[in-house]
N, C-alpha and C positions, 0 to 999 in steps of 0.2 A: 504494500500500500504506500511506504515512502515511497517507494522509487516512480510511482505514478503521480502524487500528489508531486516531486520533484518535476519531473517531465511536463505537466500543466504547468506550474509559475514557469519553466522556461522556455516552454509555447510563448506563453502571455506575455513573458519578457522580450522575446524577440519578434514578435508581432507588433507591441508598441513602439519599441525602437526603428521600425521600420517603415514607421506611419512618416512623414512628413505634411506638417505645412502646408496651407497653399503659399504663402510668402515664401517659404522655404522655394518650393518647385516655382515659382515665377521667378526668384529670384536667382535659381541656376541656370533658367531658362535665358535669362538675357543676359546673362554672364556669357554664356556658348553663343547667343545670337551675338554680343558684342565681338569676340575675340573671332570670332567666321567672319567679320568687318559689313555685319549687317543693320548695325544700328551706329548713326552718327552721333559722336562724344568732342565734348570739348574737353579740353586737359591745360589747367592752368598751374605753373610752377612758380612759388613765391619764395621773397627771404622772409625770413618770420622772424630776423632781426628789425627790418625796417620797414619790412608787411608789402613793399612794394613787388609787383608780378617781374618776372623775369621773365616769361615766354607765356606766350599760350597757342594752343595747336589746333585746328580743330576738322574733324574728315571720320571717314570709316577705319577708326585705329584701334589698333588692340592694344594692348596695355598692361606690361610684368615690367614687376619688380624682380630686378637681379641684385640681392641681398649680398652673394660672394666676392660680385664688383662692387658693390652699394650705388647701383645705380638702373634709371627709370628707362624701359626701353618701350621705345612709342613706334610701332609699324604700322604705317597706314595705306592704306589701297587708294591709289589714286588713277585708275584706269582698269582697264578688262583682267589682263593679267600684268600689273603694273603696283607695286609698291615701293614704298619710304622708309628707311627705316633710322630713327634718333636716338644716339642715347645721350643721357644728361645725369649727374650726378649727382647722390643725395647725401647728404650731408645733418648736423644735428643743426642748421642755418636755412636748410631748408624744405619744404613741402610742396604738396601736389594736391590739385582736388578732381577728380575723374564725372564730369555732367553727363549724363546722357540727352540731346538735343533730338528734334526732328526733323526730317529729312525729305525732300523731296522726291519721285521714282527720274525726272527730269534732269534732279540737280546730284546723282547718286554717287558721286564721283569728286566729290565736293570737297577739298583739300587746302587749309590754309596754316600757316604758320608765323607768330608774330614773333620775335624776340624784342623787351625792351627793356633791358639793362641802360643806367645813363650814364655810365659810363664812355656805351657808343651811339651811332648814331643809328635810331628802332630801325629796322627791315623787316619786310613783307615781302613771303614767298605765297605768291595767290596761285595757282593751276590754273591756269587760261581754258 
């Protein structure tokens, strides 16, 4: 009789732990639809000493963290079989905020990067 009464809680154990969410599954969902470069993200990197933005990026990009280099790596598709790929480094000076934005089926392709440090002078790389 233990070993059945056993057996049932780790049914039940492992049937609950295997429920998810719906935030959970919508939320894996557009994580896989982001990183397959099907949802348009703006991606804004700040100093969080002085709070001012140092770039911001924005297009069909995927988006890892490489922790070994300590640094952000931003791939973005900017044509049929055509991507970009950025890295920029992270530091305890600074941060990133990942948006997810809307997108047009017309404008799908849709790729812009700003850098604006003032130390130089801003640049804008717009995809024609």
């Amino acid at each position: 009789m233990k070993k059945c009464k056993g057996f049932i809680m780790l049914t039940i154990c492992l049937l609950l732990c295997g429920c998810s969410t719906d935030a959970e599954v919508v939320t894996e969902n557009v994580k896989k639809d982001a990183e397959q470069f099907k949802i348009l993200r703006r991606v804004i990197f700040m100093n969080n000493i002085t709070g001012e933005y140092l770039f911001e990026a924005e297009g069909n990009c995927s988006v890892e963290t490489n922790n070994t280099a300590n640094r952000l790596e931003l791939t973005c598709k900017v044509g049929e079989d055509k991507y970009k790929v950025h890295y920029f480094g992270l530091s305890d000076n600074t941060s990133y905020i990942v948006e997810q934005t809307e997108w047009k089926e017309e404008d799908k392709y849709k790729y812009k990067i700003i850098f604006k440090p003032d130390s130089i002078v801003p640049i804008e790389f717009d995809k024609e």
